[in-house]
Kinemage of the C-alpha trace (Angstrom):
@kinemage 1
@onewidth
@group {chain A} dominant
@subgroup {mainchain}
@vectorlist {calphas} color= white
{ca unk a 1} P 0.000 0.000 0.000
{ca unk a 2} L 3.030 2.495 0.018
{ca unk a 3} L 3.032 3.393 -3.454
{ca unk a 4} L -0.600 4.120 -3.237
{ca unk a 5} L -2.863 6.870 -1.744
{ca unk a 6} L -4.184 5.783 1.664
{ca unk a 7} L -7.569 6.556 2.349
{ca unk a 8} L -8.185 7.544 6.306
{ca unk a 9} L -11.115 8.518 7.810
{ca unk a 10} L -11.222 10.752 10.969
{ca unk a 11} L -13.924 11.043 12.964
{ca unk a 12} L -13.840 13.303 16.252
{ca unk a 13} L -16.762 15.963 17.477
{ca unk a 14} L -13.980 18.005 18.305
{ca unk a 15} L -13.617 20.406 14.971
{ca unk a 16} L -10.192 22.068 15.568
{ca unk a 17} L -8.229 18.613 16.651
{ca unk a 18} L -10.625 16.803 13.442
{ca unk a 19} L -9.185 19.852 10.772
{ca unk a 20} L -5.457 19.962 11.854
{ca unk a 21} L -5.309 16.330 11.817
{ca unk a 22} L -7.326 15.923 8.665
{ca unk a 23} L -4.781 19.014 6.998
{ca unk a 24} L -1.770 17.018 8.131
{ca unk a 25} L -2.591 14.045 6.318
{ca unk a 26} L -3.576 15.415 3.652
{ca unk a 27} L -0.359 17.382 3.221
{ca unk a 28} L 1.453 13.953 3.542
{ca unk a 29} L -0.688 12.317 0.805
{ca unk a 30} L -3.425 11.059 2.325
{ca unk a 31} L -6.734 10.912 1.069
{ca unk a 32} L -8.919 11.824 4.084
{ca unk a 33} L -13.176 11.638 5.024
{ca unk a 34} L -13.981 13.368 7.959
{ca unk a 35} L -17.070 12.217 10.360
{ca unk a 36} L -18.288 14.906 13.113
{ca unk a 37} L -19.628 12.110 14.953
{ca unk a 38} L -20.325 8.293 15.061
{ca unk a 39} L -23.450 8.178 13.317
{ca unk a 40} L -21.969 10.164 10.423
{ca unk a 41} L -18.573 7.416 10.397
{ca unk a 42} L -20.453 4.564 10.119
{ca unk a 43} L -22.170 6.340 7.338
{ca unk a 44} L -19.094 6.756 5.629
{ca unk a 45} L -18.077 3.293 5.904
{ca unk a 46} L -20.801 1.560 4.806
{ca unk a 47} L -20.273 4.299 1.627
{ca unk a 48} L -16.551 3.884 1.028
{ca unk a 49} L -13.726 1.337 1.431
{ca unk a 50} L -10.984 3.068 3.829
{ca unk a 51} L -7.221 1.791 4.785
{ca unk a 52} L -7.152 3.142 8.247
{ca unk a 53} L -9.705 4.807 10.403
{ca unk a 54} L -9.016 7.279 13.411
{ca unk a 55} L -11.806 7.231 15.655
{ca unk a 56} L -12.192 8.977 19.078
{ca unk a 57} L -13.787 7.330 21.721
{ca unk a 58} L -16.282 9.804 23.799
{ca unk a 59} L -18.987 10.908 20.560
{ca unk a 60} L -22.576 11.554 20.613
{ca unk a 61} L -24.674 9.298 18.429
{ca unk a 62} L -22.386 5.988 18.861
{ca unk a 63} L -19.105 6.119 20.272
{ca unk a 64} L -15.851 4.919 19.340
{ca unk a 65} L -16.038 1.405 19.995
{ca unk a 66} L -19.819 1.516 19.215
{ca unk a 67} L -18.062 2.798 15.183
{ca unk a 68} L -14.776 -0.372 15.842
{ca unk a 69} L -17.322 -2.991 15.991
{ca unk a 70} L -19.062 -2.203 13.464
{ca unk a 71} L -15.995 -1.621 10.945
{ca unk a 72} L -14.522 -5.531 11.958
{ca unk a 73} L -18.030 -6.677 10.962
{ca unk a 74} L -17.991 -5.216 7.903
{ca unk a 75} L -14.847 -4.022 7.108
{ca unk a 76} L -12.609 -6.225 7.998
{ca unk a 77} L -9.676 -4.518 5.376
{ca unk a 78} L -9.704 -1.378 7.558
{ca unk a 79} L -7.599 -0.426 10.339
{ca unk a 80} L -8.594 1.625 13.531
{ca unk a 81} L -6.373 3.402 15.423
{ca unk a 82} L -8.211 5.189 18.455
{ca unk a 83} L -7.940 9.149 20.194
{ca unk a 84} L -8.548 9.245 23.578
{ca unk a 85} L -7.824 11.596 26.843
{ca unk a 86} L -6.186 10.433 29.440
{ca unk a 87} L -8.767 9.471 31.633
{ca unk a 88} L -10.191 7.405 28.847
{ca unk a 89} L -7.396 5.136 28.521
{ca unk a 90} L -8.986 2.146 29.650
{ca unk a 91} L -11.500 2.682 27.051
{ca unk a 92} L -8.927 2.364 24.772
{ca unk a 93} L -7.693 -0.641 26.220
{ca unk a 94} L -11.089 -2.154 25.482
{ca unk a 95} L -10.968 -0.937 22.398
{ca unk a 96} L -7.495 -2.966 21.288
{ca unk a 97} L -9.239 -5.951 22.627
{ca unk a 98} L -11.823 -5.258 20.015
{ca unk a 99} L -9.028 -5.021 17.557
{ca unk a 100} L -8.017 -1.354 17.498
{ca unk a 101} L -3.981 -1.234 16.186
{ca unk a 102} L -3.123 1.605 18.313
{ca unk a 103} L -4.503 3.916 20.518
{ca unk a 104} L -3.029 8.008 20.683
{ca unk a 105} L -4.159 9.921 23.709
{ca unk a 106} L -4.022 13.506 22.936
{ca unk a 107} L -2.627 15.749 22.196
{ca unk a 108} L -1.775 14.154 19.124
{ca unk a 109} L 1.927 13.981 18.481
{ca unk a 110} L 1.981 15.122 15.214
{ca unk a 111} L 5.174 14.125 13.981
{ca unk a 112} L 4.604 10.662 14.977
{ca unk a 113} L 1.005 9.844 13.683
{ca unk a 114} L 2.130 9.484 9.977
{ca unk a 115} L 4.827 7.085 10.748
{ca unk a 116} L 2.487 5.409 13.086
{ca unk a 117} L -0.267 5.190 10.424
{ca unk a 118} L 1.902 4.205 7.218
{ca unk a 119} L 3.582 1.314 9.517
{ca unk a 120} L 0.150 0.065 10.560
{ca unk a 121} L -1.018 -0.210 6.880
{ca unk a 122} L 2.753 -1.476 5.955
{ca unk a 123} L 2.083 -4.626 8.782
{ca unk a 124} L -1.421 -5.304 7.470
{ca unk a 125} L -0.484 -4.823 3.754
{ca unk a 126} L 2.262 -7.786 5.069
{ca unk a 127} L 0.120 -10.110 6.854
{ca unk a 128} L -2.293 -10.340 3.561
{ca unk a 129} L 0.259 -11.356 1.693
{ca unk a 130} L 1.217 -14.143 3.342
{ca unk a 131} L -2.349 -15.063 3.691
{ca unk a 132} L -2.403 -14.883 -0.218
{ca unk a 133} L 0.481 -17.045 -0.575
{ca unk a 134} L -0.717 -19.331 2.340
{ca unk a 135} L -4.154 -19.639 0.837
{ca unk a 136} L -2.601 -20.172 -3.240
{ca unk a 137} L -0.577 -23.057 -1.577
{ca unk a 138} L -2.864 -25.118 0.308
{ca unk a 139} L -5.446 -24.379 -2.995
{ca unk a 140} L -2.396 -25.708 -5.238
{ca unk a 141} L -1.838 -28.846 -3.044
{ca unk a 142} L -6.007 -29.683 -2.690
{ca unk a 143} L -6.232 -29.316 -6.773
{ca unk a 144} L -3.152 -31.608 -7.357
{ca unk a 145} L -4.949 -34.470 -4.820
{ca unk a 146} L -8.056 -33.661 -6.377
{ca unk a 147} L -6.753 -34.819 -9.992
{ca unk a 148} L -5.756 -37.521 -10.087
{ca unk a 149} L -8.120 -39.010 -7.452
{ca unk a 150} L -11.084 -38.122 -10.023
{ca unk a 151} L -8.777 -39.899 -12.490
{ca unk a 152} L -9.074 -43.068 -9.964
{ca unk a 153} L -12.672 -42.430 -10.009
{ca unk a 154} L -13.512 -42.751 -13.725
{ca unk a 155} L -11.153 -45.548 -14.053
{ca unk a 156} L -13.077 -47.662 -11.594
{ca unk a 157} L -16.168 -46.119 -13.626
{ca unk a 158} L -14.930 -47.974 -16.370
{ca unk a 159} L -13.946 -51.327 -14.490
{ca unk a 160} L -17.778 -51.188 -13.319
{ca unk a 161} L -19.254 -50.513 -17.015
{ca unk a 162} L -16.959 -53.896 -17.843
{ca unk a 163} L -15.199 -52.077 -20.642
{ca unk a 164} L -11.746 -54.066 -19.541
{ca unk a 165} L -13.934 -57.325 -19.346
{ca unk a 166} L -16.621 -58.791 -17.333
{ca unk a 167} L -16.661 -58.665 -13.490
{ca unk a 168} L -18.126 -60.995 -10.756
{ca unk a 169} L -20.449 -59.899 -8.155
{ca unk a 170} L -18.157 -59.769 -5.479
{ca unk a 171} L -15.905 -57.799 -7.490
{ca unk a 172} L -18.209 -55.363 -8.832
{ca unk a 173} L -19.477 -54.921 -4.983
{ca unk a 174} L -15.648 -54.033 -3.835
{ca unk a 175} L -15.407 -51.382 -6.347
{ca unk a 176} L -18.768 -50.155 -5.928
{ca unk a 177} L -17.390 -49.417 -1.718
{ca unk a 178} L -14.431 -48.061 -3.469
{ca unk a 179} L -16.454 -45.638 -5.346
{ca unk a 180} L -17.949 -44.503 -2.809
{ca unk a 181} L -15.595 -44.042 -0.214
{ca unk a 182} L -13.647 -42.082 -3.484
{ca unk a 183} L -16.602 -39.766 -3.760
{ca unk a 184} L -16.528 -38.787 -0.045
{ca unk a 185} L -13.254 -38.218 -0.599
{ca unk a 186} L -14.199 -36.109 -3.878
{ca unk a 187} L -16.412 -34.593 -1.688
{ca unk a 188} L -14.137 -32.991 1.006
{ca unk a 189} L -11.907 -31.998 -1.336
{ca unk a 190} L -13.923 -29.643 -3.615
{ca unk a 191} L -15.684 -27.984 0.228
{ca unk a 192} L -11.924 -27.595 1.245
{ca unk a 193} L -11.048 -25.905 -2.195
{ca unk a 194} L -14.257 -23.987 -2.148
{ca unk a 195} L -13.401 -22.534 1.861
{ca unk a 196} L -9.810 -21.790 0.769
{ca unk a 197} L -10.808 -19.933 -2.055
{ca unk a 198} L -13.410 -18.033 0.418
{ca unk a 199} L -10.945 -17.927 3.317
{ca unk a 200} L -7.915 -16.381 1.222
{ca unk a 201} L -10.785 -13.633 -0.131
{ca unk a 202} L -9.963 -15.518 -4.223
{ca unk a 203} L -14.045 -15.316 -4.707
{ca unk a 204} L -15.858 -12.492 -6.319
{ca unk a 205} L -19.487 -12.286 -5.541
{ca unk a 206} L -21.952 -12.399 -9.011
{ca unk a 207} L -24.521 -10.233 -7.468
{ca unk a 208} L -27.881 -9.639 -8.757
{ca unk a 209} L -31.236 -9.225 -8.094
{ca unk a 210} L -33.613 -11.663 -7.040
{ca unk a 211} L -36.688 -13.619 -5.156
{ca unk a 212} L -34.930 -15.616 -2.339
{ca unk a 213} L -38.268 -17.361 -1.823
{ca unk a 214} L -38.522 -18.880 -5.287
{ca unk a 215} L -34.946 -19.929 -5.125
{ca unk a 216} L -35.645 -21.962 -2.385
{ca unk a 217} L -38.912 -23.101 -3.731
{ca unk a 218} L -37.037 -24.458 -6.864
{ca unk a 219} L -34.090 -26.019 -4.856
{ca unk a 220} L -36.673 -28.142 -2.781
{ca unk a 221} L -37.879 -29.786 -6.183
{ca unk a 222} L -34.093 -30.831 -6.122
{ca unk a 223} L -34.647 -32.625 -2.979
{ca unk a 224} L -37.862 -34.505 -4.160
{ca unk a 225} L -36.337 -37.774 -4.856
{ca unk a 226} L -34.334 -38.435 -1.124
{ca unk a 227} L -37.284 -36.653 0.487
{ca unk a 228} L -39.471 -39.511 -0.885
{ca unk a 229} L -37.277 -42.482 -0.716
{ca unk a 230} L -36.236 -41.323 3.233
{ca unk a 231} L -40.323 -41.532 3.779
{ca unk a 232} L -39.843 -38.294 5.392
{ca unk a 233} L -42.769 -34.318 4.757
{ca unk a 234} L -41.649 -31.635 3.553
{ca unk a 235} L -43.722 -28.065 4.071
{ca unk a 236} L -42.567 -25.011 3.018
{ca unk a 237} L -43.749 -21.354 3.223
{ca unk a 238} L -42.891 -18.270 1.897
{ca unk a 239} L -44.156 -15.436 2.907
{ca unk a 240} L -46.293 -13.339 0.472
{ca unk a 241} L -44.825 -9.841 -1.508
{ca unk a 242} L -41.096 -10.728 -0.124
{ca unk a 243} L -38.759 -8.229 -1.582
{ca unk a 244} L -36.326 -8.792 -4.227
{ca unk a 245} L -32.738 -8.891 -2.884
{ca unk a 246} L -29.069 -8.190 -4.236
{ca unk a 247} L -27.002 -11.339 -3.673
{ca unk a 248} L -24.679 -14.189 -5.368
{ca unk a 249} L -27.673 -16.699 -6.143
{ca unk a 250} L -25.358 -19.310 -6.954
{ca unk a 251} L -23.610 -19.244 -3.944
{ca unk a 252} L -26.570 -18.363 -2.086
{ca unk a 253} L -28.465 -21.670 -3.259
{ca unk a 254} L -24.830 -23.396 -2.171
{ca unk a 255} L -26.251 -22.828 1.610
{ca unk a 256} L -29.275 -23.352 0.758
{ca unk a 257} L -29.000 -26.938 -0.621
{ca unk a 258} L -26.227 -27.603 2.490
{ca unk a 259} L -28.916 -27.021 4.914
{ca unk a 260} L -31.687 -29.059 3.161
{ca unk a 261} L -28.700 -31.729 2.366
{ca unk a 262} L -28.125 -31.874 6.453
{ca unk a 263} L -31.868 -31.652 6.991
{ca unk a 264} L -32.623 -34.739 5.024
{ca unk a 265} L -29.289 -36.764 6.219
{ca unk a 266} L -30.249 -35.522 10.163
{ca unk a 267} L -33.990 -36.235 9.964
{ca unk a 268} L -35.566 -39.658 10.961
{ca unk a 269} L -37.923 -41.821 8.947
{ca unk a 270} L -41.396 -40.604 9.039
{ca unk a 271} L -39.929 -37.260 9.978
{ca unk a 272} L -39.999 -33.972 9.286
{ca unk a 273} L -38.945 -30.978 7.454
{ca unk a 274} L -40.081 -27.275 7.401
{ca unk a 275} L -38.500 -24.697 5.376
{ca unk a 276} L -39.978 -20.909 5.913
{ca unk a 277} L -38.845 -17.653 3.839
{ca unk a 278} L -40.163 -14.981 5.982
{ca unk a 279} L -39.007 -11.241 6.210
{ca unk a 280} L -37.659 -9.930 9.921
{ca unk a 281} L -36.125 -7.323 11.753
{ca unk a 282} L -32.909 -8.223 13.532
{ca unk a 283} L -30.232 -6.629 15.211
{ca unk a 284} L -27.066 -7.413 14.211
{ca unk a 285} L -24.552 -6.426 17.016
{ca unk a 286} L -25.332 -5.364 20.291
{ca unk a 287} L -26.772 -1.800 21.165
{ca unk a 288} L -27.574 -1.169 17.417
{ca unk a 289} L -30.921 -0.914 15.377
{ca unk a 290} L -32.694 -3.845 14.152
{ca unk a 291} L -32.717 -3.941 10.513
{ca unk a 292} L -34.585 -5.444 7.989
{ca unk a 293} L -33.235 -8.449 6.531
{ca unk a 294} L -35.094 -11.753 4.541
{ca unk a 295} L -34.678 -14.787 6.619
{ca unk a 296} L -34.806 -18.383 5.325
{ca unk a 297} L -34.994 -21.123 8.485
{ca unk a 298} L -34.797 -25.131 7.657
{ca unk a 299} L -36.157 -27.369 10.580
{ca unk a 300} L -35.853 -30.927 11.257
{ca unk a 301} L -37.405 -33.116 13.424
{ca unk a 302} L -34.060 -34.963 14.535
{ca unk a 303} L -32.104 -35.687 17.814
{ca unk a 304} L -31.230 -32.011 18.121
{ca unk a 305} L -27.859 -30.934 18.596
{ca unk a 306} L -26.410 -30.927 22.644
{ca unk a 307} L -26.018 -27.541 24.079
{ca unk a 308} L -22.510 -27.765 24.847
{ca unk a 309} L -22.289 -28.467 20.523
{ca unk a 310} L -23.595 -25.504 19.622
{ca unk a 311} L -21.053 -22.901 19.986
{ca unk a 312} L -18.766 -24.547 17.705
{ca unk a 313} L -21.717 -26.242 14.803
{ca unk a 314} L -19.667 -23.604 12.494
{ca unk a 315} L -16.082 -24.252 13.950
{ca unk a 316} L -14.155 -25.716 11.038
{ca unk a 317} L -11.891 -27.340 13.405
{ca unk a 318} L -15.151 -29.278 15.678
{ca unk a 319} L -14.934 -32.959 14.437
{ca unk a 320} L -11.577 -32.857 15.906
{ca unk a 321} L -12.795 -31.357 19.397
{ca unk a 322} L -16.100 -33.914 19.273
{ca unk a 323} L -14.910 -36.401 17.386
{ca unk a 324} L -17.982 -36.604 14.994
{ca unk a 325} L -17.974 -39.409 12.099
{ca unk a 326} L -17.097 -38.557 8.982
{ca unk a 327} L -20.724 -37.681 7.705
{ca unk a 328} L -20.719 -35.152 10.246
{ca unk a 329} L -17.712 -33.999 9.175
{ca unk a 330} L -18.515 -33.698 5.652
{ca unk a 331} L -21.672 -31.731 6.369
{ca unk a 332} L -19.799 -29.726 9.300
{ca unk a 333} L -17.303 -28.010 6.584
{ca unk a 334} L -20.283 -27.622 4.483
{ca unk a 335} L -21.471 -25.623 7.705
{ca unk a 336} L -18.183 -23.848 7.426
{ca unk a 337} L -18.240 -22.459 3.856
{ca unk a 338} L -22.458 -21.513 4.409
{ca unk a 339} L -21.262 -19.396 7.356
{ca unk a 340} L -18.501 -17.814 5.234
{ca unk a 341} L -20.572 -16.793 2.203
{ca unk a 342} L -23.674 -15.590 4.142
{ca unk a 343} L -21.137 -13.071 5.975
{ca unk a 344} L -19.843 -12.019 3.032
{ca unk a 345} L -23.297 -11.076 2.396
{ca unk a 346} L -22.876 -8.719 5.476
{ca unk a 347} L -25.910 -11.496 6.429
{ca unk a 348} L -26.202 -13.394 9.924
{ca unk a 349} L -26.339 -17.138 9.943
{ca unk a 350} L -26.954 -19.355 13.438
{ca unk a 351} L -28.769 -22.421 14.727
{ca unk a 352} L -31.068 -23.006 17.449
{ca unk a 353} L -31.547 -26.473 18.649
{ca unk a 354} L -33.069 -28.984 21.905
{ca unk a 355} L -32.014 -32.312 22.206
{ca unk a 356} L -34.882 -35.051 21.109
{ca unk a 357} L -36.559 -31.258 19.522
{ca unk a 358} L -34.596 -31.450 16.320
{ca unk a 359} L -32.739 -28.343 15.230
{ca unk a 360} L -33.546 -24.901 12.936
{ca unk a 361} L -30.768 -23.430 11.069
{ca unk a 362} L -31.199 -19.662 9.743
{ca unk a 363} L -29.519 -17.719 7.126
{ca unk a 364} L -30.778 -13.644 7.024
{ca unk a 365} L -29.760 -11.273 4.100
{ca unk a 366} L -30.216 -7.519 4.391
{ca unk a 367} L -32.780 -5.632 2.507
{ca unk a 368} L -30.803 -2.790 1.049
């Protein structure tokens, strides 16, 4: 980021100490926002893409931290570095535990700040590029196992369809296991391609706009054929005059199709399934607004998941804390990549579950 312009944003209700720092930057190279509040910062986030923000802590309409929680929901690229008095420096304390950088009690050393601020965006620019390489690596290594392990597939494809002679049944039976322990295998490799590509921020999202209930109406005819041979109901309701929304729909319908795929492996005979498209007002982080957002909720009438479970049902790492079988596993990472595209989405996505109630998973998108 040194050879290009880095755009700060400084919000402080204080005008004079706001200006001089905003003309200092400036005169250095920056390009620089200013916010007279919190209200008016968060505005300018959710407008703009910054490098760095400078926020002080004590503003009217939401406070510093109140503006830092917000930016590492949705920002994640942007830095905060926080202004505070002295007798606010346990604030700013807080505030590094949130994930500030750096905090500058004032007043501001001047000569220090741009240092400060071009070494902050020097250390991040840093760290992502290790995550780039780190994340092109492990995708390099998953595509090479991939390969030739489809290769292994079609040739037992062929060995079943007798085109290198005839086969007996026990022998058509062995590779039959084979083929389908090779498509499990299959299987976790294109989810762990698909989260490294998410993870290492390689995917662009191909928005556009449209009806999230009749997606998952046209999924669910998908699911007709396992819903029937599983002797299990399916009822599903969407909720009239549902807005259209801006969003990926083909990764959208990927989370879709993972919950109904975990609904229909998690759900008894004779049980049951309920899928719901309804539109709701939630609140996203603590102490903020509710906003509107579309919210699509799959039930099943299962075992439930245990309480102590639930905190980590979108941990990528859980199998190896519960030891789940491998079908859980499978599904788990599929779990794992939902969560990831719904928050790229700047959506929420959770589960709420009894034991011997069965379990509801939720995915909510924001109505822009």
């Amino acid at each position: 980021m040194s050879e290009e312009i880095i755009q700060a944003l400084i919000a402080d209700d204080e005008d004079p100490l706001r200006i001089a720092v905003a003309a200092w930057l400036i005169d250095e190279g920056f390009d620089v926002e200013q916010a007279v509040d919190g209200v008016e910062a968060i505005k300018k986030v959710q407008e703009k893409d910054f490098d760095i923000a400078i926020l002080d802590i004590k503003m009217p309409g939401a406070n510093g931290l109140e503006v830092l929680r917000y930016i590492k929901k949705n920002s994640a690229q942007t830095e905060v570095v926080m202004m505070t008095g002295m007798s606010d420096v346990s604030m700013a304390v807080e505030a590094m535990k949130l994930g500030a950088k750096e905090y500058l009690t004032k007043p501001i050393d001047m000569d220090q700040l741009v240092p400060q601020l071009k070494g902050i965006i020097r250390a991040r620019d840093a760290e992502d590029r290790i995550r780039r390489l780190q994340s092109e690596h492990t995708a390099r290594l998953l595509y090479d196992l991939h390969n030739p392990i489809a290769g292994l597939r079609q040739s037992i494809g062929y060995l079943l369809k007798g085109m290198a002679g005839s086969l007996g049944d026990h022998q058509s039976e062995l590779l039959g296991y084979m083929t389908t322990s090779i498509d499990k295998v299959i299987n976790l490799l294109t989810n762990m391609m698909d989260l490294t590509k998410l993870e290492g921020g390689r995917v662009r999202l191909n928005k556009g706009f449209s009806s999230l209930g009749t997606s998952v109406q046209n999924i669910i005819q998908e699911f007709k054929v396992p819903i029937k041979s599983n002797n299990l109901t399916l009822d599903f309701y969407a909720e009239p005059d549902l807005p259209t929304l801006e969003y990926d729909s083909e990764k959208i319908d990927q989370v879709v199709k993972n919950f109904l795929g975990n609904a229909v492996t998690h759900t008894p005979t004779q049980g049951a399934i309920v899928v719901q498209v309804r539109k709701v007002a939630i609140v996203l982080e603590e102490g903020q607004q509710p906003t509107e957002h579309v919210m699509v909720s799959v039930f099943n009438s299962g075992t439930g998941i245990p309480p102590e479970e639930l905190p980590l049902i979108f941990d990528r790492y859980r199998d190896l804390i519960s030891g789940k079988s491998n079908k859980d596993k499978l599904s788990g990472l599929g779990l794992v990549i939902s969560q990831r595209i719904i928050e790229a989405h700047n959506g929420k996505i959770w589960v709420e579950s009894e034991v011997g109630k069965g379990a509801t998973f939720y995915f909510a998108l924001p109505i822009r």
